[in-house]
Backbone as JSON Lines, residues from 0, in Angstrom:
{"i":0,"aa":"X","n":[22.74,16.11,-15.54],"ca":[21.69,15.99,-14.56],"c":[20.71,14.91,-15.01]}
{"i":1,"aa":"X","n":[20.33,14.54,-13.89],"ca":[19.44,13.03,-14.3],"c":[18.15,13.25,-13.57]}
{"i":2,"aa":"X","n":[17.03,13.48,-13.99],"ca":[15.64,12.99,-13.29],"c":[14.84,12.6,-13.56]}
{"i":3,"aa":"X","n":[14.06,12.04,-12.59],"ca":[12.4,11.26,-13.4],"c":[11.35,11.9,-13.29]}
{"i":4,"aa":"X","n":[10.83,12.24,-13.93],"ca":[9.38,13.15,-13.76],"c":[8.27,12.24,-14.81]}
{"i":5,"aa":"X","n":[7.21,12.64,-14.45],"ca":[6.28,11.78,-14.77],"c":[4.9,12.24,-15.35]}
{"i":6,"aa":"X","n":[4.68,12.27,-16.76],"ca":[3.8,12.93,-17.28],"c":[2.62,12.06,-17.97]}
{"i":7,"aa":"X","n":[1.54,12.76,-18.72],"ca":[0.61,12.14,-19.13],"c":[0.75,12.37,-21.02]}
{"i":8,"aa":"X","n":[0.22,11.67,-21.93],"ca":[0.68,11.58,-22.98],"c":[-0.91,11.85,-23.32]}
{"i":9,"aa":"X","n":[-1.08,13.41,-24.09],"ca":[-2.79,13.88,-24.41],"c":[-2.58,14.45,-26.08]}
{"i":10,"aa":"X","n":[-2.89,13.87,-26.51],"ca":[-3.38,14.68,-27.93],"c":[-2.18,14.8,-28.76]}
{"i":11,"aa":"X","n":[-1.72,14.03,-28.99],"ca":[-0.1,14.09,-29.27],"c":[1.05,14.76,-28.31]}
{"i":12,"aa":"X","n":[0.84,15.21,-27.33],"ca":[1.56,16.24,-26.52],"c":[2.09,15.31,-24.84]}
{"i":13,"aa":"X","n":[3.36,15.5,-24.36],"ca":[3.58,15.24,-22.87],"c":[2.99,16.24,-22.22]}
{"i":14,"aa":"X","n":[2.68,16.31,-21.07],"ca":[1.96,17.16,-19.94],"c":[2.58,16.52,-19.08]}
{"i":15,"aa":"X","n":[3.78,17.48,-18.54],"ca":[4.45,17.01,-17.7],"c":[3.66,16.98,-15.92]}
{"i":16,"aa":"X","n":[3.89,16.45,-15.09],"ca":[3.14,16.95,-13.7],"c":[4.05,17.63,-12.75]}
{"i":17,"aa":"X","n":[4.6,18.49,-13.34],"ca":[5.58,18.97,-12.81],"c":[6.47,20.65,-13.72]}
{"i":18,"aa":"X","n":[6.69,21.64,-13.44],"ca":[7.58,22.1,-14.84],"c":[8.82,21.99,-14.48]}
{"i":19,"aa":"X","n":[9.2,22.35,-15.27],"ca":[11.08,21.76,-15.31],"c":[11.64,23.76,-14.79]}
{"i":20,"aa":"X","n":[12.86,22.93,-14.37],"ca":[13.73,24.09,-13.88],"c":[14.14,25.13,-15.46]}
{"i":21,"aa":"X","n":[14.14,26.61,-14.81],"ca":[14.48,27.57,-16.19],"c":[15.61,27.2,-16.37]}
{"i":22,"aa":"X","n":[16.76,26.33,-15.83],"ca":[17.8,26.48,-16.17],"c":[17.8,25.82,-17.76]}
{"i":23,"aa":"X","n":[17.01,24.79,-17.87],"ca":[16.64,24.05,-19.19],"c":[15.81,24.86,-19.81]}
{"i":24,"aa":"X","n":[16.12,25.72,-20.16],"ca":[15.25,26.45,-21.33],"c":[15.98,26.75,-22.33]}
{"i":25,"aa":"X","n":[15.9,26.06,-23.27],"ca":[16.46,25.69,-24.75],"c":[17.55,24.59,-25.13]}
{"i":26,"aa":"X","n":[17.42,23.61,-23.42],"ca":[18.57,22.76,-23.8],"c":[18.1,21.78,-24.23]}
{"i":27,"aa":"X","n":[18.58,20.94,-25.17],"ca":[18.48,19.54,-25.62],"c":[18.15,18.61,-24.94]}
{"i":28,"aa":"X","n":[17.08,17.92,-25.14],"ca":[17.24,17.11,-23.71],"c":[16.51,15.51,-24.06]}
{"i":29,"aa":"X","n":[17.44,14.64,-23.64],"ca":[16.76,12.98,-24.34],"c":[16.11,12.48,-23.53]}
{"i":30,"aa":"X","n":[15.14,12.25,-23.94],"ca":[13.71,11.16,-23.07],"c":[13.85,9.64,-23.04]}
{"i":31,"aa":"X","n":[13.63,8.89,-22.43],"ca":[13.28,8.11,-22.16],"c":[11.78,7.4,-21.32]}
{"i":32,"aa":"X","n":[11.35,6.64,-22.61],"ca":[10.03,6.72,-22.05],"c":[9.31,4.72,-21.55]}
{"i":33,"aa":"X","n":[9.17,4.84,-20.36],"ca":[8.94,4.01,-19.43],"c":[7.22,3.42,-19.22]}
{"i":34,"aa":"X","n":[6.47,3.1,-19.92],"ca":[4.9,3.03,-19.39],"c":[4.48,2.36,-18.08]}
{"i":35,"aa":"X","n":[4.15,3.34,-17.2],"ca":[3.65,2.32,-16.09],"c":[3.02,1.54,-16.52]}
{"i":36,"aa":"X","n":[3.09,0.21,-15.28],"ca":[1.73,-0.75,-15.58],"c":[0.84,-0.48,-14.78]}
{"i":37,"aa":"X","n":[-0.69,-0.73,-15.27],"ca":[-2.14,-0.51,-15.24],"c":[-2.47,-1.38,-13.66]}
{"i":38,"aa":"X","n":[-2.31,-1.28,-12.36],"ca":[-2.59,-1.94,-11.38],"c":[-4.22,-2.1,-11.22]}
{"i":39,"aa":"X","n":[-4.36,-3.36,-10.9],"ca":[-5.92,-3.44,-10.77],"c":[-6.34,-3.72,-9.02]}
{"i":40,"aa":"X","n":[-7.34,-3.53,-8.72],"ca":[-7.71,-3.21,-7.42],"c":[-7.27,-4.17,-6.58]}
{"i":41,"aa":"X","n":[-8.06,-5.18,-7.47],"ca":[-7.61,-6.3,-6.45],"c":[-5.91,-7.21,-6.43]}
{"i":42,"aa":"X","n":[-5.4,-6.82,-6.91],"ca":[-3.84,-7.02,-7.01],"c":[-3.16,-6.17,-5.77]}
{"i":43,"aa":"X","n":[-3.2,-4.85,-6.25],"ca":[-3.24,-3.95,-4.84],"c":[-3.56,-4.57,-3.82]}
{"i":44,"aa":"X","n":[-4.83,-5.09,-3.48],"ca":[-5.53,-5.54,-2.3],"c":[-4.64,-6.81,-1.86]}
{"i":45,"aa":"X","n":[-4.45,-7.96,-2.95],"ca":[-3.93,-8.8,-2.68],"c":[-2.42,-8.77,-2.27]}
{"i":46,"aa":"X","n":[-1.84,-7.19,-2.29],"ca":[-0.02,-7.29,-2.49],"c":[-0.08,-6.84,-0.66]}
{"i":47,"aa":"X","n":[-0.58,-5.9,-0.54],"ca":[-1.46,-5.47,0.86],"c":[-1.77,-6.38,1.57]}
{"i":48,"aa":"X","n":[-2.53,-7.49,1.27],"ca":[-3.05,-8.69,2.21],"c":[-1.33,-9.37,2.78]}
{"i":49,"aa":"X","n":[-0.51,-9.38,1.48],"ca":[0.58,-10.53,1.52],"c":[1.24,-9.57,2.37]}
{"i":50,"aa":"X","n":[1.72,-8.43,2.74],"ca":[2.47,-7.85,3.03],"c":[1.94,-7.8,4.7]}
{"i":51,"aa":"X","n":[0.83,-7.98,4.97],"ca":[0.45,-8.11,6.18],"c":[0.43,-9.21,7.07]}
{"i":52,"aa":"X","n":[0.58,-10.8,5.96],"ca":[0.78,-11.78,6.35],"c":[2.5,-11.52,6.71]}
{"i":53,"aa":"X","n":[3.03,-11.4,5.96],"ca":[4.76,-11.31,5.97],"c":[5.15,-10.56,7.44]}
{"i":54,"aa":"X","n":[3.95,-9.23,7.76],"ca":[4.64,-8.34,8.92],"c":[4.19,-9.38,9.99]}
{"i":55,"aa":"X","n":[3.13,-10.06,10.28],"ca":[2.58,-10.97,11.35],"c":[3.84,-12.2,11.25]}
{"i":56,"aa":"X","n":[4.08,-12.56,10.4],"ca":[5.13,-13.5,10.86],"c":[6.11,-13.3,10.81]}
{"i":57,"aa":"X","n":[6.82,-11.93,10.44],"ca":[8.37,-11.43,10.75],"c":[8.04,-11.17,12.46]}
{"i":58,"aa":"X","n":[7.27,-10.71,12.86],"ca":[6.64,-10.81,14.39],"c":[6.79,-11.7,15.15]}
{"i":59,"aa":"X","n":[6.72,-12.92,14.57],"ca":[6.83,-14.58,15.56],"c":[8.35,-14.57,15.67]}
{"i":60,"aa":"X","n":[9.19,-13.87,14.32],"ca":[10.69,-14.38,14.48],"c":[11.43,-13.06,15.64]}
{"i":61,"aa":"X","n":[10.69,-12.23,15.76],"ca":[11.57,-11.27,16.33],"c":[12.07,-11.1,17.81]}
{"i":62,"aa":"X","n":[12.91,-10.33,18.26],"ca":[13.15,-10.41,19.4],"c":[13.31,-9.37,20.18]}
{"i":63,"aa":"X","n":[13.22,-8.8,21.41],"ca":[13.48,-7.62,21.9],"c":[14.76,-7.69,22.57]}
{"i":64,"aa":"X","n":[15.19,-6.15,22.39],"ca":[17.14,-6.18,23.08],"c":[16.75,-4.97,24.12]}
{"i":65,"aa":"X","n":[17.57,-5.4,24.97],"ca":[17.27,-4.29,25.92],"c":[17.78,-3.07,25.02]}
{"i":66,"aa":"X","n":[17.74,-1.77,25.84],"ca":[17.85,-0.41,25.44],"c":[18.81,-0.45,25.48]}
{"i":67,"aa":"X","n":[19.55,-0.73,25.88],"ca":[21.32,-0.57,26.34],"c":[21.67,-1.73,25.4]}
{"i":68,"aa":"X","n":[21.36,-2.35,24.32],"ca":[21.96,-3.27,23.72],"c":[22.8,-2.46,22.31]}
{"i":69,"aa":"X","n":[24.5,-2.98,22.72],"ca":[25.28,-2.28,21.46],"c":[25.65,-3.12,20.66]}
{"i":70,"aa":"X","n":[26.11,-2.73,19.2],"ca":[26.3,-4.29,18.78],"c":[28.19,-4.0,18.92]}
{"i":71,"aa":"X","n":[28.49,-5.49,18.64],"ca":[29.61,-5.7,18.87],"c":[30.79,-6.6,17.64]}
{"i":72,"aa":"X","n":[31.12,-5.9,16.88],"ca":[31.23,-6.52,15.74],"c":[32.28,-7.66,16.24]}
{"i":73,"aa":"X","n":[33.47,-7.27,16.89],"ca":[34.4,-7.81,17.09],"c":[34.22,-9.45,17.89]}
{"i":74,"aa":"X","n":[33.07,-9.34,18.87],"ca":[32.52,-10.25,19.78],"c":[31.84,-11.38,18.76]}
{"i":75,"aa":"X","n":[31.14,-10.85,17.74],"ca":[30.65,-11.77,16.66],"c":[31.74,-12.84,15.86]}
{"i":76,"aa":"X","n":[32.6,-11.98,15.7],"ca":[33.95,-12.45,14.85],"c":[34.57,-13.5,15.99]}
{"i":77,"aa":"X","n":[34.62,-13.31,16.86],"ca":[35.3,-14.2,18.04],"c":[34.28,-15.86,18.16]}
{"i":78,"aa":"X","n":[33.02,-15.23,18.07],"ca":[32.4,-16.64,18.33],"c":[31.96,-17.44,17.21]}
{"i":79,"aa":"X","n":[31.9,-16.39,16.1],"ca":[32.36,-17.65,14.62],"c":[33.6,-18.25,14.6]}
{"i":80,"aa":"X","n":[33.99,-18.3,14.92],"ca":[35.42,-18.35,14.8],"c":[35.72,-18.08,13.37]}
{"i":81,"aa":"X","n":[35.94,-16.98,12.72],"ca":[36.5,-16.57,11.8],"c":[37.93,-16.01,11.7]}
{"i":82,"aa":"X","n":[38.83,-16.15,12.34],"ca":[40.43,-16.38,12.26],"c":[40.91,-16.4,11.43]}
């Protein structure tokens, strides 16, 4: 079994945010330990800004299909001509 859980490291001790299933009670079990990185406000703010520029201009490229639009794999293959 494989999972990620995510704890805080206090006083020499993990504090998990979470407890683990009884089925693990007394099994061996290997850690692997990952440190998040420290995000600062304005990075956030700035990943947020970019991501809003990106949705406004995926907007200029897009297109509407009617409701009834199916796709058609075979029809694609025909007009590449991929033969």
């Amino acid at each position: 079994m494989n999972k990620v859980l995510h704890a805080t490291y206090h006083n020499g001790n993990l504090i998990l945010d979470e407890k683990l299933d009884a089925a693990l009670e007394g099994q061996k079990l290997t850690l692997i330990l990952v440190e998040e990185p420290v995000a600062s406000t304005s990075t956030e703010t700035n990943l947020e800004e970019r991501k809003q520029k990106f949705l406004e201009k995926l907007k200029t490229y897009s297109i509407k299909l009617p409701e009834d639009y199916k796709f058609n794999r075979e029809q694609l293959y025909d007009r590449q001509c991929f033969h």
